[in-house]
Backbone bond lengths (Angstrom), bond angles and torsions (degrees), N, CA, C in turn:
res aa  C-N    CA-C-N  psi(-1)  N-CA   C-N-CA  omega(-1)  CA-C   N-CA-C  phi
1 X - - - 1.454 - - 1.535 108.17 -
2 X 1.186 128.46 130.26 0.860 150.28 177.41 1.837 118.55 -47.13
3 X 1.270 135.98 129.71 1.475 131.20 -160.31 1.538 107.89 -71.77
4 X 1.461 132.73 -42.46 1.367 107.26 140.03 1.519 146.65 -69.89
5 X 1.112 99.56 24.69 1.576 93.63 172.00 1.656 102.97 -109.78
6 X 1.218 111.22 -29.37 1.704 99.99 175.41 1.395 101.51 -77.33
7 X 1.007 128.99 -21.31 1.664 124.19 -174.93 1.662 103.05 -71.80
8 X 1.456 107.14 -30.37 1.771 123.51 -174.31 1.837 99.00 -55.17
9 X 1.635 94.17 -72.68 1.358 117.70 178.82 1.813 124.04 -66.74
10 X 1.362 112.25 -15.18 1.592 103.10 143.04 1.533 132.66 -85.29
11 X 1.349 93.72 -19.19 2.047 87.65 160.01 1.507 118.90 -83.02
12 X 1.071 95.56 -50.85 1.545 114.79 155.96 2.383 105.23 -3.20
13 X 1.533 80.90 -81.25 1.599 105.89 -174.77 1.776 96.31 -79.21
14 X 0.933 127.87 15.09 1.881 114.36 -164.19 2.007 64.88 -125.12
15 X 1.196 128.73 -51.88 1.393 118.23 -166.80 1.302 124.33 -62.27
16 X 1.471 116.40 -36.32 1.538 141.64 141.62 1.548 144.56 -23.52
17 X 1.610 97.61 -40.03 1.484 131.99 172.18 1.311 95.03 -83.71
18 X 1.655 121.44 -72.09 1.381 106.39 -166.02 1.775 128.48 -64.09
19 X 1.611 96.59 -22.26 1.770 112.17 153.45 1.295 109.56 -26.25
20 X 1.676 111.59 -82.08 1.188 115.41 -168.24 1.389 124.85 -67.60
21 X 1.082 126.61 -14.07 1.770 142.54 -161.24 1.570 89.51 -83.73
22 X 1.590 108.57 -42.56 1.337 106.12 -166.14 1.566 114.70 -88.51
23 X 1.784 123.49 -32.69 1.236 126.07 142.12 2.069 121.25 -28.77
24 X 1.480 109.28 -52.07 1.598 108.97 173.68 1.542 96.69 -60.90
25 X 1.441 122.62 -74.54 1.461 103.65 -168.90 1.547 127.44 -58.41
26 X 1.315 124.08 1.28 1.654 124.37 -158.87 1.604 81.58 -81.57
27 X 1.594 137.73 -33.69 1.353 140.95 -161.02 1.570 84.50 -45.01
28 X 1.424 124.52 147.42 1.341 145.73 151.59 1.579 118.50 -81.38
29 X 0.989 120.52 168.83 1.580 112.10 -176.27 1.704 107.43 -76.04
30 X 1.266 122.73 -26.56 1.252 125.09 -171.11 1.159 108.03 -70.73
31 X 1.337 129.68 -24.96 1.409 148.53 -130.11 1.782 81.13 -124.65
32 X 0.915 142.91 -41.69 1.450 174.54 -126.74 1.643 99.00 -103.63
33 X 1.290 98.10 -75.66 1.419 112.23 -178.28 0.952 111.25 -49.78
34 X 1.701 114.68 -71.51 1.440 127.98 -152.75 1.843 99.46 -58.14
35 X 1.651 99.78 -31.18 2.036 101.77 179.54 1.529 88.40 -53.50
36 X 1.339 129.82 -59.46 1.412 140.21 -114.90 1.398 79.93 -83.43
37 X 0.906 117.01 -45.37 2.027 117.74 -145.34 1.569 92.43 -90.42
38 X 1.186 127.07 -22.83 1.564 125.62 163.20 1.089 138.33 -59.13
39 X 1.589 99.55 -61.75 1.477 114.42 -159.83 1.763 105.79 -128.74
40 X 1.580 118.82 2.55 1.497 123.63 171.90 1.566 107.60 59.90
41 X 0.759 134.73 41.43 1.771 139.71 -144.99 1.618 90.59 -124.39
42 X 1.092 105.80 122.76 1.364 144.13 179.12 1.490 95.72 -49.69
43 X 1.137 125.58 -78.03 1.311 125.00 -158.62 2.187 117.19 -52.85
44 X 1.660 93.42 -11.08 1.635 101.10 175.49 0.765 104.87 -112.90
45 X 1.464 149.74 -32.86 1.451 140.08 155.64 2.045 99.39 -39.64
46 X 1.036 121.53 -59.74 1.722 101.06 -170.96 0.931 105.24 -61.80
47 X 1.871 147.21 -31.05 0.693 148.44 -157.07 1.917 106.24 -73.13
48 X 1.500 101.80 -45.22 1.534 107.37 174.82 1.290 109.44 -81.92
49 X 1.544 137.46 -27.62 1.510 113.92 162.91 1.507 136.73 -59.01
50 X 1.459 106.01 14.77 1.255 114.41 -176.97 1.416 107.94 -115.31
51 X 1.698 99.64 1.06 1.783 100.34 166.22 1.042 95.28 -117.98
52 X 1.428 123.11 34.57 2.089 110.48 167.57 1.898 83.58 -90.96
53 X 1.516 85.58 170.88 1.490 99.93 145.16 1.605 110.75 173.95
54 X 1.092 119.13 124.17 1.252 148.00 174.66 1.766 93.75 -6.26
55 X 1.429 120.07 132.50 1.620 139.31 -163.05 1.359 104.37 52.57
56 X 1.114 130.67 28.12 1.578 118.28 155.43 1.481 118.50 -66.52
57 X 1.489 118.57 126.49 1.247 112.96 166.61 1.470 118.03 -23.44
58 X 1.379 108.82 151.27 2.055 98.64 167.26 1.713 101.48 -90.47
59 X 1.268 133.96 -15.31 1.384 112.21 177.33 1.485 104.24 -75.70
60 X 1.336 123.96 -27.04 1.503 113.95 174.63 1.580 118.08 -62.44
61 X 1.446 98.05 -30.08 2.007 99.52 174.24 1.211 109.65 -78.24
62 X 1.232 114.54 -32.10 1.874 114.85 173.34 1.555 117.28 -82.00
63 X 1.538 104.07 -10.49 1.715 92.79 167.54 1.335 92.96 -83.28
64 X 1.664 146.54 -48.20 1.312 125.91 -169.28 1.477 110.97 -78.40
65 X 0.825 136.39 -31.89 1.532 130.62 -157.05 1.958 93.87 -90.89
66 X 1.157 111.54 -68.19 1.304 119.50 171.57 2.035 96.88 124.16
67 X 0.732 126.57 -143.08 1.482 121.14 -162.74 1.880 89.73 -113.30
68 X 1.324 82.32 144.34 1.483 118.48 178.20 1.729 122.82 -44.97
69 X 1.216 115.33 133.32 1.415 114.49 178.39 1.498 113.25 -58.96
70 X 1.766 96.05 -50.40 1.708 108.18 -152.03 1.591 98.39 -148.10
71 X 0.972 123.68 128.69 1.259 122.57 149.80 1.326 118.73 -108.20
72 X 1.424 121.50 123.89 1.513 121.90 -178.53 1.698 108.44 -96.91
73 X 1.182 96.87 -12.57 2.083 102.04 178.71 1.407 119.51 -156.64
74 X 1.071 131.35 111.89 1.525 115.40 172.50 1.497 118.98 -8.07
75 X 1.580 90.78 98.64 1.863 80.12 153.96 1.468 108.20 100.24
76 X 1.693 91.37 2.68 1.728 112.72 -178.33 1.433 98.27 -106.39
77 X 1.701 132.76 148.42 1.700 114.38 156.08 1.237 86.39 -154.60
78 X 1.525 105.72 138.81 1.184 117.70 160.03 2.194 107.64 -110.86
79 X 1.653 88.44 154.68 1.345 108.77 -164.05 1.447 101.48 -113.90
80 X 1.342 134.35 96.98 1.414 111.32 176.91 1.468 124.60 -103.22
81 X 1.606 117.41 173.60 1.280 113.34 -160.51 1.519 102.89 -131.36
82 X 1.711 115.99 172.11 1.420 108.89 171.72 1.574 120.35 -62.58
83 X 1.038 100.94 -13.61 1.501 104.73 169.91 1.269 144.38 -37.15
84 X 1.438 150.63 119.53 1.574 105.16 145.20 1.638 99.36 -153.35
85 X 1.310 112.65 -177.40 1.532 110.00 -167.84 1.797 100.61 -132.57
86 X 1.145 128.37 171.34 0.847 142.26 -128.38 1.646 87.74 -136.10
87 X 1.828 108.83 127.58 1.837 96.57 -168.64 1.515 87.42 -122.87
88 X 1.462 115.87 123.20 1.297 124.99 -164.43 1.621 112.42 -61.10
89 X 1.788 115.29 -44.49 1.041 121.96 -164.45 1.849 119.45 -86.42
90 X 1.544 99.11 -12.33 1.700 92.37 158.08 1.298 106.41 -130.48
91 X 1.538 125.30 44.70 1.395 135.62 -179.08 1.687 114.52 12.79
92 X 1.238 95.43 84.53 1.425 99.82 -160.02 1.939 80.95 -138.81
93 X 1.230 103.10 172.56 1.699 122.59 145.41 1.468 105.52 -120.96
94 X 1.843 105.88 145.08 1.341 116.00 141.12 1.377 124.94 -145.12
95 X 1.119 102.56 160.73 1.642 124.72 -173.90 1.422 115.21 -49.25
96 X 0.930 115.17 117.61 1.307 139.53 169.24 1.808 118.92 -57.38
97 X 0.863 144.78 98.19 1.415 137.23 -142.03 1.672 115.12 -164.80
98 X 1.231 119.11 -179.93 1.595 124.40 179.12 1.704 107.82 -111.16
99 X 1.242 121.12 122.29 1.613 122.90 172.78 1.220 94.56 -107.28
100 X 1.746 120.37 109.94 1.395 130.10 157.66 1.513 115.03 -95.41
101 X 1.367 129.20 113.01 1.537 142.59 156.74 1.644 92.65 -73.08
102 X 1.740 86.18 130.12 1.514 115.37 156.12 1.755 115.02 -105.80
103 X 0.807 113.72 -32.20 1.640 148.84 -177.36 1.696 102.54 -51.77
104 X 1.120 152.64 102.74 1.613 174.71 -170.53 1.173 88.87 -70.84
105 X 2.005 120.11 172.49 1.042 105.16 162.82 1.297 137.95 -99.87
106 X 1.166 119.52 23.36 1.407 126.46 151.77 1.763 123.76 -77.13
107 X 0.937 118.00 9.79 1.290 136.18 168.62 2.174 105.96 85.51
108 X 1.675 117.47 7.20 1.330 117.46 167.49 1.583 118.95 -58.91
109 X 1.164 111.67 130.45 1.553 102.06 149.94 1.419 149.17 -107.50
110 X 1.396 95.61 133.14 1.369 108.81 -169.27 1.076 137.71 -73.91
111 X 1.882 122.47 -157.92 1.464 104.75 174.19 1.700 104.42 -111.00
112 X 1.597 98.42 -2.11 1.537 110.15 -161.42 1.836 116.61 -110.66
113 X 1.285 123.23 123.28 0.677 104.89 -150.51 2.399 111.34 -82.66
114 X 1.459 91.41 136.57 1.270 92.58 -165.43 1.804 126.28 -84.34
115 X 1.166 114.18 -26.99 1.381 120.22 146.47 1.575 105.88 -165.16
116 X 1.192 90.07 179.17 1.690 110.69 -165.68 1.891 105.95 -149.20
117 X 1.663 99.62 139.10 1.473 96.02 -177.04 1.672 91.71 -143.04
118 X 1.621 115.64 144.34 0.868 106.83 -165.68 2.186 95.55 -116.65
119 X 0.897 128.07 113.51 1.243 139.73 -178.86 1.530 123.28 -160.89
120 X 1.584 111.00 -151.37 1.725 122.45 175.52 1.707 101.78 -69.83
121 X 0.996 105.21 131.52 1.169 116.68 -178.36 2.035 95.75 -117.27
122 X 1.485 96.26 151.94 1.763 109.17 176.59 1.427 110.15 136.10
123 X 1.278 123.22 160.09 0.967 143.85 -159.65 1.375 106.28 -100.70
């Protein structure tokens, strides 16, 4: 094949990728939720951690997210997803998911939500 034609057909496929990358993000949060609160699917959960942000009411995180998988502590929730990854050193899998703190740093809980991390979730 000729040296511009693979150069054709790697933009080609590099134009393709960013198509779709930009199709996943075009989802709106509403669009987000309603995935999220259905089907737990990874790809709308990231999509709604990018409408958290640190002092958001918690009924505004519970209108998008919808109610909690797990709580392991007051004021703790985890969100899980179809996800999960594979942890080399106790050959295990875990779930891929949202850990929202309500909890300040004096250990009170609030009404607002105080941070959020989106990764492996488990105990």
């Amino acid at each position: 094949m000729p040296d511009h034609s693979r150069w054709l057909l790697r933009l080609l496929c590099l134009v393709m990728l960013l198509l779709a990358a930009c199709a996943c993000h075009a989802q709106g949060p509403q669009e987000a939720s309603s995935s999220y609160k259905a089907k737990k699917d990874y790809a709308s959960l990231a999509v709604l951690v990018t409408h958290l942000r640190k002092g958001m009411a918690r009924t505004e995180v519970e209108a998008l997210l919808g109610e909690a998988d797990y709580s392991p502590i007051e004021g703790q929730e985890y969100y899980s997803s179809d996800r999960s990854e594979f942890v080399p050193k106790t050959d295990t899998k875990q779930t891929v998911g949202l850990v929202v703190e309500y909890r300040n740093e004096q250990g009170k809980v609030t009404k607002q939500l105080q941070q959020f991390e989106l990764g492996r979730i488990g105990e």
